[in-house]
ZATIMI-778196 format. One record per residue: residue number from 1; residue in three letters; x, y, z of N, C-alpha, C in turn. Coordinates in pm, whole numbers, m for minus. Example, Ala and Ser with C-alpha at 12.3 -4.5 7.8 and 13.67 -1.06 7.14 Angstrom:
2
<kolfi 1; 'ALA'; <1319; m569; 780>; <1230; m450; 780>; <1320; m330; 780>>
<kolfi 2; 'SER'; <1285; m225; 708>; <1367; m106; 714>; <1290; 3; 787>>
//
This chain:
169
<kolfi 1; 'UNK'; <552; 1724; m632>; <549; 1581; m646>; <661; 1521; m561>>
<kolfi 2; 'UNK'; <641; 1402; m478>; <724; 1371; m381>; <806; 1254; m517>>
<kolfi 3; 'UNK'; <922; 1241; m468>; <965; 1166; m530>; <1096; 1070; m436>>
<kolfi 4; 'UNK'; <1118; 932; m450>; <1241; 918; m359>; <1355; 821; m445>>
<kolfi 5; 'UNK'; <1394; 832; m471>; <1529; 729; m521>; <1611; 680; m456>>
<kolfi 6; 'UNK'; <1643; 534; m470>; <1679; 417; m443>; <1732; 272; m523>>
<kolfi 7; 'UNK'; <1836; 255; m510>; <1907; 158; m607>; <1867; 154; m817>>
<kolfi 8; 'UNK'; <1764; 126; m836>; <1652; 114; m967>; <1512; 123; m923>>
<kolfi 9; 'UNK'; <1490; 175; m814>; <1340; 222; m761>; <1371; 358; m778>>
<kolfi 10; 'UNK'; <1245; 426; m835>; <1197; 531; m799>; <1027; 515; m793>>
<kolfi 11; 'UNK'; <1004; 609; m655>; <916; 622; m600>; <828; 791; m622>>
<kolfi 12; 'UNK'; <730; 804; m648>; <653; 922; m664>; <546; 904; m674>>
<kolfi 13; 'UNK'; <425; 1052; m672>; <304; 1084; m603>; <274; 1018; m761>>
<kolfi 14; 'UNK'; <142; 1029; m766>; <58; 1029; m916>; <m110; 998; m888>>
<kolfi 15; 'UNK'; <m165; 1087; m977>; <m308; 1052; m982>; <m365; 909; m962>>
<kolfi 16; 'UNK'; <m437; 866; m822>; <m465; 769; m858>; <m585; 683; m982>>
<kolfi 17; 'UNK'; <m666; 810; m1036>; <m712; 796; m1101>; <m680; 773; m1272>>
<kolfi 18; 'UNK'; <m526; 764; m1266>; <m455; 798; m1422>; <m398; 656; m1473>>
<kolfi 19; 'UNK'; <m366; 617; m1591>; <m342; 531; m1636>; <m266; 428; m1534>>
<kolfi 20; 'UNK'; <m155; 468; m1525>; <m23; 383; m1485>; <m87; 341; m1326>>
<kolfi 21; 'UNK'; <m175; 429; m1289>; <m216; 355; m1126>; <m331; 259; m1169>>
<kolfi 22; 'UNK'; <m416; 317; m1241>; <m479; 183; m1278>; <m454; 43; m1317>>
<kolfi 23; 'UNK'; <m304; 61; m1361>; <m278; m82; m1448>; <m182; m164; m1323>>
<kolfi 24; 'UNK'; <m152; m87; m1231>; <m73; m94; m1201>; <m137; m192; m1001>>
<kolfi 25; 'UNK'; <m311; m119; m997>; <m405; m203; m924>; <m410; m267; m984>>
<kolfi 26; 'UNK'; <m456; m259; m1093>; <m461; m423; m1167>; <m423; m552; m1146>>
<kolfi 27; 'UNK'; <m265; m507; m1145>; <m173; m627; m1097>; <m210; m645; m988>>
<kolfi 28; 'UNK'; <m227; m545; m885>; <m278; m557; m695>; <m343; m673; m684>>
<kolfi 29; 'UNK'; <m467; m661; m755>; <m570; m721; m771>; <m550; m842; m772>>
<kolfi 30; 'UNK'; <m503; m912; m899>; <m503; m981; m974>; <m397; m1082; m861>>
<kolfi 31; 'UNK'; <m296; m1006; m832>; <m272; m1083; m715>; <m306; m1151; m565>>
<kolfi 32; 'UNK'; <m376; m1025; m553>; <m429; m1009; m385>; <m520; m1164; m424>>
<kolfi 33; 'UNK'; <m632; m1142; m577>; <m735; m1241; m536>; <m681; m1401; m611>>
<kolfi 34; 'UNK'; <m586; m1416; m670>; <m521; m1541; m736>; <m458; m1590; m562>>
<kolfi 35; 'UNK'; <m398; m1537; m502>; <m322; m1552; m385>; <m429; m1606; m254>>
<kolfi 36; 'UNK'; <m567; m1495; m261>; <m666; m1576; m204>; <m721; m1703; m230>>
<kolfi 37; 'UNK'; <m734; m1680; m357>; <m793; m1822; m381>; <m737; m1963; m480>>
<kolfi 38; 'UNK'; <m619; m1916; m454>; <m521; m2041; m454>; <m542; m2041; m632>>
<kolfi 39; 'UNK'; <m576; m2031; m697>; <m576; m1994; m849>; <m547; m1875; m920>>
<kolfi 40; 'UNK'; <m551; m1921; m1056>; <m535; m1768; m1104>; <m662; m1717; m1100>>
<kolfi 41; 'UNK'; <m664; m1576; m1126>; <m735; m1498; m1065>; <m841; m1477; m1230>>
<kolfi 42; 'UNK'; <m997; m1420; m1238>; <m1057; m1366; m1344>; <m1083; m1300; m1336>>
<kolfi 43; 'UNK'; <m1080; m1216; m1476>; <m1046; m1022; m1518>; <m1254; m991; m1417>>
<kolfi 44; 'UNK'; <m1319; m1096; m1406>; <m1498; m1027; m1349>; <m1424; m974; m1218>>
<kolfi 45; 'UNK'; <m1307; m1114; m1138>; <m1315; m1097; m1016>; <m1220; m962; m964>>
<kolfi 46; 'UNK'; <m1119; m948; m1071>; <m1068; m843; m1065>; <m1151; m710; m1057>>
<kolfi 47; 'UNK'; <m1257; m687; m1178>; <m1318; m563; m1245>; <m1416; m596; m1060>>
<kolfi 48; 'UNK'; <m1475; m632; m1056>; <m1539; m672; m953>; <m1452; m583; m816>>
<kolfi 49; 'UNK'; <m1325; m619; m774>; <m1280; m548; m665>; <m1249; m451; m673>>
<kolfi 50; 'UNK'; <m1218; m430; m792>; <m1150; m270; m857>; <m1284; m175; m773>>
<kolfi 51; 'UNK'; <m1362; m244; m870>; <m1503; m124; m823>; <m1554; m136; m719>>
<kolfi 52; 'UNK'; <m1546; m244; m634>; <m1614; m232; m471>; <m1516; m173; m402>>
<kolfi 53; 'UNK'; <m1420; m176; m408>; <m1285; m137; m309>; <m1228; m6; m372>>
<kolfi 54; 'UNK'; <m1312; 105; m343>; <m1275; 243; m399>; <m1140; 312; m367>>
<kolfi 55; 'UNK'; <m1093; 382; m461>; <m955; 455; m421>; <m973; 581; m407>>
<kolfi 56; 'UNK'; <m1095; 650; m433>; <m1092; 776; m468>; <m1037; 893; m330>>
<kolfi 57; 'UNK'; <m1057; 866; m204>; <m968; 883; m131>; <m832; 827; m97>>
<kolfi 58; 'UNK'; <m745; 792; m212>; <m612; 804; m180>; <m570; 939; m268>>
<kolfi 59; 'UNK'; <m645; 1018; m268>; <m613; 1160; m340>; <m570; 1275; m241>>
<kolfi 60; 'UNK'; <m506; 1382; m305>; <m534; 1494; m211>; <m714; 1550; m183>>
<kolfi 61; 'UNK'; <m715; 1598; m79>; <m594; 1654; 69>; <m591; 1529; 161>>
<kolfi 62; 'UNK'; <m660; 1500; 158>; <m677; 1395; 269>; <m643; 1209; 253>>
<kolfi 63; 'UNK'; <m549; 1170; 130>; <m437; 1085; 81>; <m353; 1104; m14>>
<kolfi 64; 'UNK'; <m283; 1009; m105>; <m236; 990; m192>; <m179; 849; m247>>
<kolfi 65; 'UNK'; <m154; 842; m371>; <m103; 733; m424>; <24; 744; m478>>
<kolfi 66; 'UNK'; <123; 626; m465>; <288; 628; m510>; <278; 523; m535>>
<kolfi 67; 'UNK'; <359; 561; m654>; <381; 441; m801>; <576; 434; m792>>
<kolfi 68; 'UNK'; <575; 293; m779>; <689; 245; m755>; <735; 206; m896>>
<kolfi 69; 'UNK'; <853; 278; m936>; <933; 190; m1047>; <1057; 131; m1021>>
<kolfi 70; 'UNK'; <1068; 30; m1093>; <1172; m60; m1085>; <1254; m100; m1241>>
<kolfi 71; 'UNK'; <1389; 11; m1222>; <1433; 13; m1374>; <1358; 137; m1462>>
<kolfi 72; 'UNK'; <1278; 188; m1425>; <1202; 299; m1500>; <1067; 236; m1503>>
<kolfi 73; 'UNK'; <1037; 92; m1503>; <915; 57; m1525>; <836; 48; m1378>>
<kolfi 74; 'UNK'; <672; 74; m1427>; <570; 77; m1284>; <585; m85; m1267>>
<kolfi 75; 'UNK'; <616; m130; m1103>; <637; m259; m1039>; <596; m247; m896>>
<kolfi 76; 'UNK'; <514; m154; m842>; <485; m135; m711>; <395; m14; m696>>
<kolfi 77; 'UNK'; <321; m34; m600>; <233; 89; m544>; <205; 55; m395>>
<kolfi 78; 'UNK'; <161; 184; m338>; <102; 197; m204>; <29; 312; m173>>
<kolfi 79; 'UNK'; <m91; 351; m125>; <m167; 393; m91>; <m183; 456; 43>>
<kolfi 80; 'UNK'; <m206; 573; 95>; <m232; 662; 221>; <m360; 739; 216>>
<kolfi 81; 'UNK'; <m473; 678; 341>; <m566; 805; 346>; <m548; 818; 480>>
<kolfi 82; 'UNK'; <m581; 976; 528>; <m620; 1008; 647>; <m759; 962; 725>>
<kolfi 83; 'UNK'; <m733; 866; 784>; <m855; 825; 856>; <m926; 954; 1006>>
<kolfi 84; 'UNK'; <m834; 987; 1041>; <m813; 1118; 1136>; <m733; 1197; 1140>>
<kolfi 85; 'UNK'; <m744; 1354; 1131>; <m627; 1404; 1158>; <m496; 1374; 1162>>
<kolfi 86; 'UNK'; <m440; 1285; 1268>; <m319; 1228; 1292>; <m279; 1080; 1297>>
<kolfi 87; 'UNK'; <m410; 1045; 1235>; <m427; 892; 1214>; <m431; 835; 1052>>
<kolfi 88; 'UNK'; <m322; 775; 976>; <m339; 727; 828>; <m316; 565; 812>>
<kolfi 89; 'UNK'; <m363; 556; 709>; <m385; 389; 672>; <m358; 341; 550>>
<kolfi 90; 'UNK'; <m251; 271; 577>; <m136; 253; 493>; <m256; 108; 350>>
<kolfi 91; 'UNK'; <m230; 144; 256>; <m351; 106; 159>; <m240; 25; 21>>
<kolfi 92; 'UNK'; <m320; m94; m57>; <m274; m89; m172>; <m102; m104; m205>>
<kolfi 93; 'UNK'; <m78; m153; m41>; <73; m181; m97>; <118; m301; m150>>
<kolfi 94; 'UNK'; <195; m325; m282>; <213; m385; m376>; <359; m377; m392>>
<kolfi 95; 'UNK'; <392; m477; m465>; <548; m513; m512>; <481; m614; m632>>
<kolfi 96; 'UNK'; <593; m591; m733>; <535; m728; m867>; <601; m787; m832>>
<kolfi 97; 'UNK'; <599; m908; m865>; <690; m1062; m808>; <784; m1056; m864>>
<kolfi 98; 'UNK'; <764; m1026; m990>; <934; m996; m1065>; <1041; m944; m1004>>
<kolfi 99; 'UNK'; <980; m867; m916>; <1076; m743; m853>; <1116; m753; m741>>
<kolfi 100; 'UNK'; <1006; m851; m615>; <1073; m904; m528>; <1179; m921; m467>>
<kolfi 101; 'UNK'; <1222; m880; m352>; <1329; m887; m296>; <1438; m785; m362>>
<kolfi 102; 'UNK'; <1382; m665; m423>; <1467; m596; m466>; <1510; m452; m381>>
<kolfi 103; 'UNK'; <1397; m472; m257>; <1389; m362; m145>; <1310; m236; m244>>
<kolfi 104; 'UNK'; <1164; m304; m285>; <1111; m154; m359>; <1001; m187; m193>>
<kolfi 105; 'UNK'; <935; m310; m170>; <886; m280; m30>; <946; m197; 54>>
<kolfi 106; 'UNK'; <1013; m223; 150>; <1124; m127; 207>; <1107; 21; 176>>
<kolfi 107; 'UNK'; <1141; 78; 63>; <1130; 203; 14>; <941; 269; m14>>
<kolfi 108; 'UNK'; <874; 214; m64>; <753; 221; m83>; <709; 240; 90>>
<kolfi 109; 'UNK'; <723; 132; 159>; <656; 205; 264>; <765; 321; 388>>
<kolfi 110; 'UNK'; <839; 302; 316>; <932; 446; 402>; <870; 573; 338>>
<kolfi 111; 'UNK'; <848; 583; 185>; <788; 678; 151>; <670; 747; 192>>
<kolfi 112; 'UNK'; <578; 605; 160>; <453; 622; 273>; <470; 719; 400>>
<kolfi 113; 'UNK'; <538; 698; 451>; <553; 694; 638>; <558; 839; 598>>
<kolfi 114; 'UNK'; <668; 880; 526>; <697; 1038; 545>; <562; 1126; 483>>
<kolfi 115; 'UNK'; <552; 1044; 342>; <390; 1151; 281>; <339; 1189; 451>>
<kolfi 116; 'UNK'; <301; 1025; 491>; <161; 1032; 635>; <234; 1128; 703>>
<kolfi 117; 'UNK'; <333; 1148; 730>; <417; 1261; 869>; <374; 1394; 744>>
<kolfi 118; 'UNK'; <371; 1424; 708>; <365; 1578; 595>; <242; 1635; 620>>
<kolfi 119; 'UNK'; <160; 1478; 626>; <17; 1532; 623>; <m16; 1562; 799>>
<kolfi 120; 'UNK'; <68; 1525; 865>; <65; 1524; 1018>; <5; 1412; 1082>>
<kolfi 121; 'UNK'; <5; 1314; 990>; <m11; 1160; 1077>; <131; 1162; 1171>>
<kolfi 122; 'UNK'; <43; 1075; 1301>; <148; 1040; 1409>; <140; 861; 1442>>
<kolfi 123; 'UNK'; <25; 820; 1369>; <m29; 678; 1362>; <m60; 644; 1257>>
<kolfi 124; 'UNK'; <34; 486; 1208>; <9; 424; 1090>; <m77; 304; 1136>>
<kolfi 125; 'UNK'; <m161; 239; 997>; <m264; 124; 1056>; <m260; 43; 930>>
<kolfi 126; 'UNK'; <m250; m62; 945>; <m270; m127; 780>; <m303; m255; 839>>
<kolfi 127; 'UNK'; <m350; m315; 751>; <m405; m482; 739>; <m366; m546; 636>>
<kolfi 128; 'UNK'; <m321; m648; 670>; <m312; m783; 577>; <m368; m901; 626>>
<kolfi 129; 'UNK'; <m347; m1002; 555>; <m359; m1159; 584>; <m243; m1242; 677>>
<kolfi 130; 'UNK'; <m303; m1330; 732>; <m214; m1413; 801>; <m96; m1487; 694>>
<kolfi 131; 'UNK'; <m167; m1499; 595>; <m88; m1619; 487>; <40; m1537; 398>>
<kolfi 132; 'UNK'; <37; m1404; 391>; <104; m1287; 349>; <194; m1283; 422>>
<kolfi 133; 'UNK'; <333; m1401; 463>; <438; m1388; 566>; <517; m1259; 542>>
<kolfi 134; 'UNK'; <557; m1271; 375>; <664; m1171; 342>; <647; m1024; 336>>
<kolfi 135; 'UNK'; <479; m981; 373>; <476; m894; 395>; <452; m857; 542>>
<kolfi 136; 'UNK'; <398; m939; 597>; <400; m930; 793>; <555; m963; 797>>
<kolfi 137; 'UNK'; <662; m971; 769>; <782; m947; 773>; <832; m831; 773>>
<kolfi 138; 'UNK'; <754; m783; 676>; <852; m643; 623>; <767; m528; 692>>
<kolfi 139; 'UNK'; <675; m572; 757>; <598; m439; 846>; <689; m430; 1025>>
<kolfi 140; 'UNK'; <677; m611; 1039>; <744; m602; 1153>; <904; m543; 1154>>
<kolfi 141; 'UNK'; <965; m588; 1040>; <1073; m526; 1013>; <1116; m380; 1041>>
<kolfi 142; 'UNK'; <1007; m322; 993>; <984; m166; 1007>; <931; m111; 1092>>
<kolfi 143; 'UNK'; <899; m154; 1205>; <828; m79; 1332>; <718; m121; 1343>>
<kolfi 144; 'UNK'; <666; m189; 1266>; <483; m182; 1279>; <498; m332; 1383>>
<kolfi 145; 'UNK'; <375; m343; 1468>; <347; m468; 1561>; <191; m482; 1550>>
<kolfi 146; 'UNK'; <170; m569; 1584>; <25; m626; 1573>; <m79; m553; 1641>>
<kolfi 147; 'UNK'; <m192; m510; 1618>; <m282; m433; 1652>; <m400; m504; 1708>>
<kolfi 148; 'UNK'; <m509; m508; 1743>; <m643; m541; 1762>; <m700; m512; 1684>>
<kolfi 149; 'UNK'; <m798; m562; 1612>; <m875; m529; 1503>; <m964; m353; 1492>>
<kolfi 150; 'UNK'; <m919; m318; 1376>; <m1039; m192; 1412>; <m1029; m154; 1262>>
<kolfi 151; 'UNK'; <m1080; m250; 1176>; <m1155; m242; 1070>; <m1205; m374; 1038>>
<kolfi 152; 'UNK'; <m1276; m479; 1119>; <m1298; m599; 1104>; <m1386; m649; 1006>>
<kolfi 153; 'UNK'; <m1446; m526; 915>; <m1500; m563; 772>; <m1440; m620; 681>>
<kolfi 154; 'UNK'; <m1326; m560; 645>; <m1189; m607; 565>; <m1258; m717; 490>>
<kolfi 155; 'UNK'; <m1308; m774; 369>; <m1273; m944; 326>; <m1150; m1021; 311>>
<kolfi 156; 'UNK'; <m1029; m927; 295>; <m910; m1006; 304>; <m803; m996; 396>>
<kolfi 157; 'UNK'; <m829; m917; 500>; <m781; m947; 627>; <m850; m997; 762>>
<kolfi 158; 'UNK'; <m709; m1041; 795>; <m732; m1131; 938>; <m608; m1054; 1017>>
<kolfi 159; 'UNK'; <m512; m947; 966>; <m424; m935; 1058>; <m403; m780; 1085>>
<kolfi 160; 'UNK'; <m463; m709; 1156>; <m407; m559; 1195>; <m298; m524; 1272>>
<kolfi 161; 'UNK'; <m184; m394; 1188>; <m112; m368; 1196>; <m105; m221; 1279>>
<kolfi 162; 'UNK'; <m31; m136; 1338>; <18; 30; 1375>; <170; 16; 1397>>
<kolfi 163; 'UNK'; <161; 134; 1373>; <318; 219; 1410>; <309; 348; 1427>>
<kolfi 164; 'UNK'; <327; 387; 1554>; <373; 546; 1600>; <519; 598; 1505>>
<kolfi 165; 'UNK'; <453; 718; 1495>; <560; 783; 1417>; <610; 912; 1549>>
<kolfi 166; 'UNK'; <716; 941; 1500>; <767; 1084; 1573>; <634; 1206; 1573>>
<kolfi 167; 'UNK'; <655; 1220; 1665>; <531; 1408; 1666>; <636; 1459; 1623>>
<kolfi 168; 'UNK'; <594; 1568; 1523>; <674; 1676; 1503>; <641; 1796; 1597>>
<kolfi 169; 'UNK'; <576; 1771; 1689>; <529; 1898; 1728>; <641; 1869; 1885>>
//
């Protein structure tokens, strides 16, 4: 189990299929679609994305899921599948608002980066929204720059992201 520690974050692997990741999309959710649509969000529209927007590949071998705590409690997640060999796609990253600005972003996707290098990713790819500043902050912050689209299905993005990582080879 990967695990990383940081100030009152700790970061580690976990079933994404197990309680604490479920409750823990939940919140994803509940945010991603209140944030889209300028309201609060309802448990259909939630149960609704939960089940169209599958996780079952953020599992081994070919992803995983990390559950961010803050203080001991779950306040963050992020998501990795291997789209190719040496190509992964950074999924499901989350911070609770409570927690904000506490640098569990920051750590959550540094963790990320290394799982993707373990698995022998050399290319990260993620998408967000244009309206999501504080997180197109914290990607640019970290190496990532703007991409050309190459998952233009997305319903809630408009903005593609990469970052080259080191070859280990």
């Amino acid at each position: 189990m990967m695990e990383v520690v940081a100030q009152h974050w700790t970061i580690e692997t976990v079933p994404v299929t197990g309680p604490e990741a479920s409750a823990i999309l939940w919140r994803y959710f509940d945010d991603l679609v209140a944030s889209y649509y300028g309201r609060p969000s309802r448990p259909e529209e939630i149960e609704k994305e939960m089940a169209d927007d599958g996780n079952a590949d953020l599992a081994p071998p070919r992803g995983l899921f990390l559950l961010g705590r803050y203080g001991g409690r779950p306040a963050g997640c992020v998501g990795l599948r291997l789209l190719e060999p040496r190509v992964a796609e950074v999924k499901r990253m989350f911070v609770a608002p409570e927690t904000r600005g506490t640098g569990g972003g920051r750590f959550l996707l540094t963790a990320v980066e290394e799982a993707a290098a373990g698995l022998g990713a050399t290319r990260m790819l993620l998408e967000t929204r244009e309206d999501l500043t504080h997180a197109r902050s914290l990607y640019t912050a970290n190496g990532y720059h703007e991409a050309a689209p190459w998952a233009a299905d997305r319903p809630y993005a408009d903005r593609w992201y990469e970052k080259h990582l080191p070859d280990p080879e």
